[in-house]
C-alpha positions in Angstrom: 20.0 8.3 -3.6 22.7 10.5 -1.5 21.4 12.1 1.5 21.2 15.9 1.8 23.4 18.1 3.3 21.0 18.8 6.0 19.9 15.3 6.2 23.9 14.3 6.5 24.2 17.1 10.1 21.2 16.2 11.6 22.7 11.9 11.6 25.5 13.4 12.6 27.3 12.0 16.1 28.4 15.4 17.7 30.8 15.2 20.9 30.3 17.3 23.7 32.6 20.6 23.3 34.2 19.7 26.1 36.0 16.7 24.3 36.2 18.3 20.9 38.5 20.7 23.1 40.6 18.3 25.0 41.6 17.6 21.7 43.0 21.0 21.1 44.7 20.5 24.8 41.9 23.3 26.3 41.3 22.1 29.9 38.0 21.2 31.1 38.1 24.1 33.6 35.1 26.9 34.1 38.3 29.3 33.0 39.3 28.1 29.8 35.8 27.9 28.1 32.2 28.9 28.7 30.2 26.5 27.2 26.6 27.8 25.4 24.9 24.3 25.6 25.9 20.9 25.1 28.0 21.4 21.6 28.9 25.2 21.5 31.1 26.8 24.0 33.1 30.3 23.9 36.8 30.6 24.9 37.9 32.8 27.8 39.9 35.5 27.6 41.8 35.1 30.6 42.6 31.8 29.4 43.8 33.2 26.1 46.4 35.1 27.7 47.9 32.2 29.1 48.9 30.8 25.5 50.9 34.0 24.5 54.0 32.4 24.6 53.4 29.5 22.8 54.7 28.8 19.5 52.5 29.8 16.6 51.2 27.3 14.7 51.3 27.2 10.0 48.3 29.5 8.8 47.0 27.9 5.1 44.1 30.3 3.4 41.5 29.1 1.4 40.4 31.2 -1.0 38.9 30.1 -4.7 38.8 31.3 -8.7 35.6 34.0 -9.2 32.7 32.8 -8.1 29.5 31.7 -10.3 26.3 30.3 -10.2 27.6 26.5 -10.4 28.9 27.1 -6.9 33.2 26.5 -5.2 32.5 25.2 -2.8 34.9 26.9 -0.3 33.8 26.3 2.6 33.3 23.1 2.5 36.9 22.6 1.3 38.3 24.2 4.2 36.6 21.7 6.4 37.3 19.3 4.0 41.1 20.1 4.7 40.8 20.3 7.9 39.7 17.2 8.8 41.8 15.5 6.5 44.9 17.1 8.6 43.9 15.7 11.4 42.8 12.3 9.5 46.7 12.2 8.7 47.8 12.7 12.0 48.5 16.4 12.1 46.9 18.5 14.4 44.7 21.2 12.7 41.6 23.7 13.7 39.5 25.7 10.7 38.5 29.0 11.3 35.3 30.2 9.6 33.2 33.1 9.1 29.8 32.8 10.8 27.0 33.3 8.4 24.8 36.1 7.8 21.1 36.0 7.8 21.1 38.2 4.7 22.4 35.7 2.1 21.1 32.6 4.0 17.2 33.8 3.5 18.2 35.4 0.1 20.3 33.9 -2.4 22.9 31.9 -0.8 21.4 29.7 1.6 23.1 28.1 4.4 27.3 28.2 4.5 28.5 25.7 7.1 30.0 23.6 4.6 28.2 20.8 2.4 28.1 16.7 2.6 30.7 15.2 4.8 32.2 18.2 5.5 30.1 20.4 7.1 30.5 22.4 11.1 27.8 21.6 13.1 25.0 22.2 14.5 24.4 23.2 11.6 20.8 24.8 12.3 21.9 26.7 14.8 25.4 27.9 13.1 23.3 29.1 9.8 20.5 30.9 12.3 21.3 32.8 15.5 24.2 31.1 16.8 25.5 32.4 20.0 24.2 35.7 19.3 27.3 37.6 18.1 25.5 39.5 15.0 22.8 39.9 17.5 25.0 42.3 19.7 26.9 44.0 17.0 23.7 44.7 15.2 22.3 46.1 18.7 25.9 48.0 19.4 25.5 49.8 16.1 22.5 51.1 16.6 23.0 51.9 19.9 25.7 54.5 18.5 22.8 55.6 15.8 20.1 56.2 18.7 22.7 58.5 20.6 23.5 60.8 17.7 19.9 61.5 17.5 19.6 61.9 20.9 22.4 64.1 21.1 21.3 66.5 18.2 17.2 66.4 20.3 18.9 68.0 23.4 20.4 70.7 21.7 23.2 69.2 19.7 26.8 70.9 21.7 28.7 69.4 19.5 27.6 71.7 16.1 26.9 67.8 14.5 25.8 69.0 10.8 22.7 66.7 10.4 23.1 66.5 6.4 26.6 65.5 6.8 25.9 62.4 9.3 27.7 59.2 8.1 26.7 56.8 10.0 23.5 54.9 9.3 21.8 52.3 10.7 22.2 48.2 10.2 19.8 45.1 10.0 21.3 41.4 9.4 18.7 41.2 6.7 18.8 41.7 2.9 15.7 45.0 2.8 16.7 47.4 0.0 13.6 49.3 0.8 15.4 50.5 4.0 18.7 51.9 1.8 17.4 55.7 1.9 14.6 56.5 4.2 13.3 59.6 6.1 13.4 60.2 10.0 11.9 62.3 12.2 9.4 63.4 10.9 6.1 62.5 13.6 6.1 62.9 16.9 8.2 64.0 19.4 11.1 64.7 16.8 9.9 66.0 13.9 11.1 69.3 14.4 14.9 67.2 13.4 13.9 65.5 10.5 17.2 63.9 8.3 17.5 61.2 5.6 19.2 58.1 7.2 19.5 54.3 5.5 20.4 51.2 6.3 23.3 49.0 5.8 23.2 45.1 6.4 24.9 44.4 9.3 27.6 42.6 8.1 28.9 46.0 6.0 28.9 47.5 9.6 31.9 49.1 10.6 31.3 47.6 14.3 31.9 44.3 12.4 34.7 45.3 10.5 36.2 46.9 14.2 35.0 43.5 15.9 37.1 41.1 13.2 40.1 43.4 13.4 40.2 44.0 16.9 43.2 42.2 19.6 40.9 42.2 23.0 38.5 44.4 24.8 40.5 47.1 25.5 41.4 47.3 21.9 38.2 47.1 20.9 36.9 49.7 22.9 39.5 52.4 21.7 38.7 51.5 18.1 34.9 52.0 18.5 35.4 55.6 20.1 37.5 56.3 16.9 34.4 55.9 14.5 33.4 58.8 12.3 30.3 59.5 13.0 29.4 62.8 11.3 30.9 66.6 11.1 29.6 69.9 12.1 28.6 72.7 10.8 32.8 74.0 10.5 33.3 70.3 8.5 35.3 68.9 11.7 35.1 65.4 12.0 32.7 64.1 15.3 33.8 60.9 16.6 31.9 57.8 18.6 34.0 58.7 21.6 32.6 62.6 21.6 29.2 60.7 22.4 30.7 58.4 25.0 29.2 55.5 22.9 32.2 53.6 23.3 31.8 52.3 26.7 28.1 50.8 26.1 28.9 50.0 22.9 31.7 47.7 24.3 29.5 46.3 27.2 27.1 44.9 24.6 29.6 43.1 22.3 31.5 41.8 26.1 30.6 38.6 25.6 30.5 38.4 21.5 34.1 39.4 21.3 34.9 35.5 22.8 35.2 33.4 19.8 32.9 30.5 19.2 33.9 26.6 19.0 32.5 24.0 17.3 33.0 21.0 15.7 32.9 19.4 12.8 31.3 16.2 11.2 34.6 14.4 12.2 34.2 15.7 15.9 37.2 18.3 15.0 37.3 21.8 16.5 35.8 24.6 14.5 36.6 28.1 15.7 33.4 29.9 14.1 33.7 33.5 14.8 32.8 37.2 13.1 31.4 37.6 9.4 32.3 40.6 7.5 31.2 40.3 4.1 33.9 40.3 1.4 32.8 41.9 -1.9 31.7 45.6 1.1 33.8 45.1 3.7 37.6 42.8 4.5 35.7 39.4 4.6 37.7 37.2 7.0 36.6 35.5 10.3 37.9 37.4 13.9 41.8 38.3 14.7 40.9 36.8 18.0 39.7 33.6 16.2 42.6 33.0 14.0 45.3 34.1 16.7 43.7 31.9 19.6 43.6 28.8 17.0 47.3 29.3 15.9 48.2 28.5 19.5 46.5 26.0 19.7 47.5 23.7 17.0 49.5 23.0 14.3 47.9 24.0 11.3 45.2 26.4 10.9 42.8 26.7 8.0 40.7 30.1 7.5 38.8 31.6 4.6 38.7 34.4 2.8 35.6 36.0 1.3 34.3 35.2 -2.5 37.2 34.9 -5.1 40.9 35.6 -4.5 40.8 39.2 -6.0 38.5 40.4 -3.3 39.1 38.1 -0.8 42.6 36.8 -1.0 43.6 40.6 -1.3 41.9 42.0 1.8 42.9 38.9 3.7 46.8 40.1 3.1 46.7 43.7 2.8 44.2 44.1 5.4 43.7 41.3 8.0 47.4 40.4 7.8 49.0 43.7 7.8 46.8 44.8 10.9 47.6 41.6 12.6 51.2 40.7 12.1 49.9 37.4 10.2 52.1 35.4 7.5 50.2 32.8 6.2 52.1 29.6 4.9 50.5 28.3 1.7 46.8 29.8 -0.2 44.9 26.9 -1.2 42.6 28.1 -4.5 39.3 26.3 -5.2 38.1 25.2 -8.5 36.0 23.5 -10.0 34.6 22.3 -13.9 31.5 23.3 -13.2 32.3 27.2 -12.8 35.3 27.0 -15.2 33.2 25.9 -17.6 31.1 29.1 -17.1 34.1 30.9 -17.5 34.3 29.4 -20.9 31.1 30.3 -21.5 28.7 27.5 -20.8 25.3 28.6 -19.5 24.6 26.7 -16.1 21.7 24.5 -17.3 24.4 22.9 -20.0 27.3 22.1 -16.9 26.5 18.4 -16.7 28.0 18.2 -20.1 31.7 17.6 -20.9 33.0 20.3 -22.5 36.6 20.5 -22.7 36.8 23.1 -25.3 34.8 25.8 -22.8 37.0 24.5 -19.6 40.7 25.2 -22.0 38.9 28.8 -21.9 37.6 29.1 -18.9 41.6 28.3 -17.4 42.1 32.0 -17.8 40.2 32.7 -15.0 42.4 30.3 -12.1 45.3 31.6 -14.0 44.5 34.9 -13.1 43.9 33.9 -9.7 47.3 32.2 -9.1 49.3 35.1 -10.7 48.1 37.0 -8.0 48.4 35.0 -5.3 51.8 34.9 -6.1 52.5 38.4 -5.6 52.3 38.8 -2.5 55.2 35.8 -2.3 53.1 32.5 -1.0 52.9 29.6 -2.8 50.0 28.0 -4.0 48.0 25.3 -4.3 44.9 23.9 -6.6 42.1 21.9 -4.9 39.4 21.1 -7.4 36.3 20.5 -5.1 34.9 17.5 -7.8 31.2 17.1 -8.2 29.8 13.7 -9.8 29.2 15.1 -13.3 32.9 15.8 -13.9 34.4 13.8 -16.5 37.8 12.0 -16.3 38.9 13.7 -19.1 37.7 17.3 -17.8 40.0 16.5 -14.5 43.1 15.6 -16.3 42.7 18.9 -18.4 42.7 20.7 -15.3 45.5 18.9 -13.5 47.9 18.7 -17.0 47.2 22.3 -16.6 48.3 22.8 -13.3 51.6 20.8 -13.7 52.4 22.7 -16.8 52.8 25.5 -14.4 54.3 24.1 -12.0 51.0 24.2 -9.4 50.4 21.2 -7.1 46.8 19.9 -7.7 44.6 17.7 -6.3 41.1 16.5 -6.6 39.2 16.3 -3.8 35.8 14.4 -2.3 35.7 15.7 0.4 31.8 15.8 0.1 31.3 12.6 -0.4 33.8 11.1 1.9 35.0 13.8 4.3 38.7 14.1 5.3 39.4 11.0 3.7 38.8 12.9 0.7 40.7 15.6 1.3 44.1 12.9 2.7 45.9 14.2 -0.9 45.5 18.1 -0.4 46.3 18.3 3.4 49.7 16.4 2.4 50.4 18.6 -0.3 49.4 22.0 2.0 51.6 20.7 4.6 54.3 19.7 2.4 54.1 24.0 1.4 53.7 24.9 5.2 57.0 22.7 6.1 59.2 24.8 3.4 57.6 27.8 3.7 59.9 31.5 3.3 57.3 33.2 5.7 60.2 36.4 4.7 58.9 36.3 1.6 55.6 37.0 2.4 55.0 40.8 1.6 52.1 43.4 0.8 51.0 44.9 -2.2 51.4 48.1 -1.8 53.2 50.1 1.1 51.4 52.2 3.6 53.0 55.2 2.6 51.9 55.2 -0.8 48.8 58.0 -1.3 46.0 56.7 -1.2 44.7 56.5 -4.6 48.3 54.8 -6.0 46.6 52.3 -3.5 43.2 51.7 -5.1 45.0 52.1 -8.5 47.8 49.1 -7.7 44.8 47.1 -6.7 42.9 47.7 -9.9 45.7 47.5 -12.0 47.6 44.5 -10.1 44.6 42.5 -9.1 41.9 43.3 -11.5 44.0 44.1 -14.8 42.1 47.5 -15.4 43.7 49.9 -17.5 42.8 53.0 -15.5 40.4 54.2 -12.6 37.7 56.8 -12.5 36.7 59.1 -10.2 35.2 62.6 -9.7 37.0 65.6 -8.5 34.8 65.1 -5.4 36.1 62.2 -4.6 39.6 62.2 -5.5 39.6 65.8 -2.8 38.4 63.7 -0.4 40.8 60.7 -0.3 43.2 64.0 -0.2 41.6 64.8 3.0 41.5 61.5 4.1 45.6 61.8 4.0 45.7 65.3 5.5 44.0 64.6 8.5 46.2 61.4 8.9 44.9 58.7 7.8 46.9 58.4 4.7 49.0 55.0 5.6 45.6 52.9 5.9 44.8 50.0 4.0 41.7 50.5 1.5 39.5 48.0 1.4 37.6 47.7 -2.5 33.8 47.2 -2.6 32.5 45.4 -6.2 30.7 42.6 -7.5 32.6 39.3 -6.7 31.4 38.2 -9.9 33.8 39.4 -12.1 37.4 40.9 -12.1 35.3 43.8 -13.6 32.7 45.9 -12.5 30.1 44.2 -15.0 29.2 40.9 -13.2 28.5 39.3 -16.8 31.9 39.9 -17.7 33.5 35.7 -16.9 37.0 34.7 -17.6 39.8 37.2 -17.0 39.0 40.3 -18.0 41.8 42.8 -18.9 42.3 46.4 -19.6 38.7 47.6 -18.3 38.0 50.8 -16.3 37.1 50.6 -12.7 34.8 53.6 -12.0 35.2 55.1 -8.0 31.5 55.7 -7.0 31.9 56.8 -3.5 35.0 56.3 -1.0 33.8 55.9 2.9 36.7 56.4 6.2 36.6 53.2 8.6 38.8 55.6 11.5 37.5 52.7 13.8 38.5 49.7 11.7 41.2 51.8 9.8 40.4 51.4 6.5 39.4 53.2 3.6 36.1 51.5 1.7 36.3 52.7 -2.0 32.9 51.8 -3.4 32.9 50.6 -7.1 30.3 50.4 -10.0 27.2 49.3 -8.4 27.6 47.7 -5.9 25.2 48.0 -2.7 26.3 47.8 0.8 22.2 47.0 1.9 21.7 44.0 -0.8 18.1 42.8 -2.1 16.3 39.7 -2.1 16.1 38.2 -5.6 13.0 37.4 -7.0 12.5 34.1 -5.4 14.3 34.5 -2.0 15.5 31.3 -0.4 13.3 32.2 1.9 10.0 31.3 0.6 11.1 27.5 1.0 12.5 27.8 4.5 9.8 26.4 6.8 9.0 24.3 10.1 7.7 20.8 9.0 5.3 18.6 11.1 8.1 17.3 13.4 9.2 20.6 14.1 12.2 20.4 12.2 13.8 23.1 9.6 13.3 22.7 5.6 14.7 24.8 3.2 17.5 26.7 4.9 20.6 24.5 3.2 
């Protein structure tokens, strides 16, 4: 019988951090790192600086077809890969998202990878970490206590209390805490207001926090936030509160990403966690710059499938960061192709070539748009132990008919040794790379809405976009008080290229209706808000986290 996941981390040999960084060349010095126990350490700023001049190393993104019940796999692949650069002789980090509390008690589960490729500790990776959501969770709310405060003492600043925008967060899936009512016993009452709740991973303080260069940057973008407008509809700003000094002082040490290791003893920069289907999904600029010094190849991943992730990663992260990734690795596997073609998830463990022909569509789709933004892809099927022989040559004929290197990889079963084939054909793509013809979607100076629409058209094949006058007037005033030239950042269902989740495949020539369109001033973005999409999810009906327990040796069951 194989051994769990969780069984697999908790055998594993981890080295102390500070020889998982002498691999990486970080000196053993109370300057370069801070470490946060024996096998978790952050990286200091001051020693950042110190690698500004070195040469940048390939960037390779991981991203995967739409994702299903039947699982990708993602993450694990982009340990997988990583490790089996380094297993080749190359010298390679991965960059990850750390996870959110919300999914990991809900739906999801833990997401530090699976098998032999997995970042550990795991425990402590899936739980609290080193705090970081803690703080940006705290720093939000922060900002949410002083507007309150403010408008108590006698509100100068004219702040309209029914046109406040900035609600409150939790790192928790509670829908029952999306609308509530405030002030309205005690000292307060005579200000009562409706507020809500956001998880804290739609925050804009994350968003800011992924996107942001240092502390000084950081600080600046905070005091840009939109916070409300007054009673004359002028927009009130973090920095009209002051907030964007304490707000800073709280994320000070959170702002210094996070290392790790994997089960291989190779570093893992673990650090930020927007979510990708309500906010830009992709792991901190500070992360992925600080690991392009220092090494060769870095591996990072974007957020659910390429449309929403893959996208943002480019138009957003990359844009904002001066990045050009090298080569986009896609995941796929039978499993969720075959749901694509229409097999129900209790039927997977059957080969069914007819349903994985269909189900192609789907990668397809994915690749064609990967394409446009001029990098060149690549196919790793993440294989599982039902998949047939035949099922895997359909897949890789299919690939070569188009001209897409493929590879299968087990990588779950036997770690970077598993993944030898992929890292040679990534870095085979890195080496002859055109980072010139790397390029966006769209252009900042389009308007904004010929932005959402070249998304929806481009990425998601609809036929046309909806939205009331209400909105389309204000993405007009968006651009009028300057913020036309900013990225816009779609919020839907990961499930589908579509805003029905039951829709699978590739669907084409839908509508995408515009439900509500938010301003990020602080992140610089605009967050258009489609079908049904909620930015505080809900647990499902049997939460992961009624089998999440202590056992009788004090050890964690149920979280992965």
């Amino acid at each position: 019988m194989s051994k769990s996941d969780i069984q697999i981390a908790r055998e594993a040999k981890m080295d102390p951090i500070n020889k998982v960084l002498s691999k990486i060349n970080v000196p053993d010095e109370p300057g370069a790192f801070s470490p946060m126990g024996r096998h978790i350490a952050k990286l200091n700023f001051d020693y950042l600086q110190t690698l500004e001049n070195k040469k940048n190393g390939k960037l390779i993104l991981v991203t995967a077809i739409t994702p299903t019940p039947a699982g990708e796999g993602k993450t694990t692949v982009s340990v997988g890969l990583s490790d089996g650069i380094n297993k080749i002789g190359k010298k390679s980090i991965v960059c990850l998202r750390e996870p959110s509390l919300g999914p990991s008690f809900g739906m999801k589960g833990g997401a530090a990878g699976g098998g032999y490729a997995q970042v550990v500790p795991m425990e402590q990776i899936n739980l609290h970490f080193t705090g970081d959501f803690h703080a940006i969770t705290s720093a939000h709310n922060l900002l949410s206590a002083l507007i309150d405060n403010h408008i108590y003492w006698g509100n100068k600043l004219n702040i309209d209390d029914k046109k406040i925008v900035w609600k409150r967060v939790m790192d928790m899936n509670d829908r029952a805490l999306r609308a509530i009512n405030i002030n309205t016993k005690g000292a307060a009452k005579d200000f009562p207001r409706e507020d809500g709740f956001d998880i804290t991973v739609a925050s804009e303080v994350m968003a800011i926090f992924c996107l942001s260069n240092n502390l000084e940057d950081l600080e600046k973008k905070i005091g840009n936030i939109t916070i409300a407008y007054n009673k004359d509809n002028k927009a009130i700003y973090a920095k009209d509160l002051n907030a964007q000094g304490p707000m800073t002082v709280l994320l000070k040490e959170a702002i210094r990403p996070n290392v790790t290791q994997t089960l291989e003893n190779n570093p893992a920069l673990i650090h930020g966690g927007p979510f990708a289907n309500i906010a830009h999904g992709c792991n901190s600029v500070i992360a992925t710059k600080a690991a392009l010094k220092l090494s060769d190849y870095v591996v990072t991943e974007a957020g659910f499938g390429a449309d929403l992730g893959a996208e943002k990663f480019m138009d957003i992260k990359c844009r904002k960061a001066n990045l050009k990734p090298s080569c986009v690795v896609i995941v796929a596997t039978i499993r969720a192709l075959k749901m694509h073609g229409g097999v129900e998830k209790e039927d997977l463990k059957k080969e069914n070539i007819e349903a994985l022909k269909k189900g192609l569509v789907n990668l397809e789709r994915h690749i064609n748009n990967v394409k446009k933004f001029g990098v060149e892809a690549v196919v790793a099927i993440n294989h599982f132990v039902m998949d047939t022989e035949n099922e895997i040559n359909i897949l890789k004929e299919y690939c070569k008919s188009i001209n897409i290197k493929v590879s299968k990889c087990t990588h779950w079963s036997d770690g970077g040794k598993g993944a030898e084939e992929l890292a040679k054909n990534v870095i085979e793509i890195c080496d002859k790379a055109d980072q010139n013809k790397f390029k966006f979607l769209y252009s900042e100076n389009e308007t904004l809405w010929n932005k959402v629409e070249k998304i929806a058209k481009e990425i998601y094949k609809a036929n046309k976009i909806t939205a009331d006058e209400k909105i389309k007037e204000q993405l007009k005033t968006y651009e009028k008080n300057g913020y036309g030239k900013l990225p816009v950042c779609i919020a839907k269902t990961q499930y589908s290229f579509s805003v029905d989740p039951k829709l699978k495949g590739a669907p084409s020539d839908h509508e995408i209706p515009i439900r509500e369109v938010r301003l990020s001033s602080g992140a610089e973005f605009i967050v258009v808000i489609c079908g049904s999409i909620m930015t505080m999810p809900g647990l499902p009906r049997v939460p992961a986290a009624d089998s999440i327990k202590l056992n009788n040796k004090g050890e964690i069951e149920g979280l992965f």
